[in-house]
C-alpha positions as CSV (number, residue, x, y, z in Angstrom):
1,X,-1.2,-3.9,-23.3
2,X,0.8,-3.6,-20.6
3,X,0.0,-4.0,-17.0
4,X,1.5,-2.1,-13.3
5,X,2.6,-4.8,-11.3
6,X,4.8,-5.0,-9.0
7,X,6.6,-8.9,-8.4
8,X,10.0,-10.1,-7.3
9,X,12.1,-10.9,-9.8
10,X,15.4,-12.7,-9.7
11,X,18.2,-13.3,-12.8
12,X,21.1,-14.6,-14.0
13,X,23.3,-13.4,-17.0
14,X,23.6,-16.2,-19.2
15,X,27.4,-17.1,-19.6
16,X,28.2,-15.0,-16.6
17,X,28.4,-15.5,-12.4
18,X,26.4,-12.3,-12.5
19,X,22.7,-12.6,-10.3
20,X,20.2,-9.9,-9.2
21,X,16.9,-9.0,-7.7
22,X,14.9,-6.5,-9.1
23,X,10.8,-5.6,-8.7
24,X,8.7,-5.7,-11.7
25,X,7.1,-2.0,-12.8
26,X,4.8,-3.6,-15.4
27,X,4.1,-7.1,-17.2
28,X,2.5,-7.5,-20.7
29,X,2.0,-10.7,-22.9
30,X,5.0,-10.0,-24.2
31,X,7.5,-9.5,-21.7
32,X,8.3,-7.5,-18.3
33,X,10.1,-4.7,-17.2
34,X,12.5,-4.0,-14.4
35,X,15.1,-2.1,-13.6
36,X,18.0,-4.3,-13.2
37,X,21.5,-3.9,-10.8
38,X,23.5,-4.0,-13.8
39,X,24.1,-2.6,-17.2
40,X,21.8,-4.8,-19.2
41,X,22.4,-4.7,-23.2
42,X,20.0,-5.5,-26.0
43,X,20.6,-8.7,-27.3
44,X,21.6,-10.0,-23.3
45,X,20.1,-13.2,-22.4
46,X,18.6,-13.9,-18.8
47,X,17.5,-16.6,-16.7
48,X,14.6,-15.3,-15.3
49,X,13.0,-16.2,-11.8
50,X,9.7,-14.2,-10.8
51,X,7.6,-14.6,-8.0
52,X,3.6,-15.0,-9.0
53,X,1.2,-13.8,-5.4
54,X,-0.8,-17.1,-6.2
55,X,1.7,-19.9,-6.9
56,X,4.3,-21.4,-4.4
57,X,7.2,-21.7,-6.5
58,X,8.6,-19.1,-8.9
59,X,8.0,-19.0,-12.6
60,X,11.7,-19.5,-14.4
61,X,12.2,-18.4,-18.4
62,X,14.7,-17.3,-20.4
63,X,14.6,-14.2,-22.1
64,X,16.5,-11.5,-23.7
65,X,16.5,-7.7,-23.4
66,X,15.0,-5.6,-25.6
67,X,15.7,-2.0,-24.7
C-alpha cells in the first residue's frame, strides 16, 4: 500500500558526481517515489537521504530504481 507523502529527499548516483533534491509524492514498505533532476534508469543505484517531520537527522539507504 502505498502512501501520499510529501518529504525532502536528497541523492547521489552511485559511481557518479551526480546529486539532487527531489520531494517524495508517495512512500510504501517497499520503496518511494520521486521525480528526480535526472534521467534515472532501472537497475541505477542511489544513495538516498530523506528528511522524516519527527527525526533530526535524515534517514540515508541505498537503493535502486525500479521504473
Amino acid at each position: 500500500m502505498r502512501t501520499p507523502m510529501r518529504l525532502t529527499v536528497s541523492y547521489a548516483i552511485v559511481g557518479t558526481k551526480k546529486l539532487g533534491k527531489s520531494l517524495t509524492t508517495n512512500i510504501s514498505g517497499g520503496g518511494i517515489r520521486f521525480l528526480a533532476e535526472h534521467v534515472l534508469e532501472p537497475g541505477t543505484q542511489l544513495e538516498v537521504s530523506v528528511r522524516l517531520p519527527d527525526r533530526s537527522k535524515p534517514v540515508r539507504f541505498v537503493g535502486r530504481v525500479v521504473w
